[in-house]
C-alpha positions, 0 to 999 in steps of 0.5 A: 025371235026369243030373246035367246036368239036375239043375244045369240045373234049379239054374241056373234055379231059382236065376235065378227066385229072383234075378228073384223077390227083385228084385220083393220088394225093390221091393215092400219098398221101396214098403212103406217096408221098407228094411233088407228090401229091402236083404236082397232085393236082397244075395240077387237078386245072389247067386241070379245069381252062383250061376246063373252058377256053378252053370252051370259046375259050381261050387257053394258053401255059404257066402256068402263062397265065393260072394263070392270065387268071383265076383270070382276066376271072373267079375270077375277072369277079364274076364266081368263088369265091376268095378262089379259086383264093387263092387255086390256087395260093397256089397249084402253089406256093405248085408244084414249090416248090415241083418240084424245091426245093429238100429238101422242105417236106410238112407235111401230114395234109397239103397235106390232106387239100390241096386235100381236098380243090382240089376236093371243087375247082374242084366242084365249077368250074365244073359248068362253064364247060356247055358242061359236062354231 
């Protein structure tokens, strides 16, 4: 396999974990599992940032590179707009606090915008993403 196939294989791979994750977060959020939803929904946005820049040969180990590869590389550059740099940073902030403050809750009409505004997010940069069917 080249490695032009391969990142084509990542870049799908790392879509279908995005959609995947979103579905989790709504089945979390029916189950009243809101800091879990939470962490779905901070990993569906990161799984689409990393598709899109997977496609472009650019890919990070660390979530903060991730963080700043999308404000300097989409948001930035005009690809996709600052609301969704500002969703993004609020679903990472959302997850730490979720996953590293145990008696942080989130209110359910929170949690309901929040995935609400994960699958506009998740719209909005699929198109970046040019090798999906």
């Amino acid at each position: 396999m080249t490695d032009e196939e391969k990142r084509a294989v990542a870049v799908q791979r790392f879509w279908e974990l995005a959609e995947e994750s979103l579905a989790s977060a709504r089945r979390e959020f029916e189950h009243e599992s809101f800091v879990f939803a939470f962490n779905r929904i901070y990993y569906a946005a990161f799984y689409a940032v990393n598709a899109a820049l997977m496609q472009d040969g650019r890919h990070f180990t660390k979530h903060a590179a991730v963080r700043s590869s999308l404000h300097k590389d989409l948001i930035h550059e005009g690809k996709l707009p600052i609301a969704q740099g500002a969703f993004f940073d609020r679903a990472f902030e959302n997850r730490q606090q979720g996953d590293y403050w145990p008696f942080f809750t989130f209110s359910p009409d929170d949690v309901k915008l929040e995935i609400e505004q994960c699958a506009v997010f998740l719209e909005v940069i699929r198109p970046l993403i040019r090798s999906l069917p």
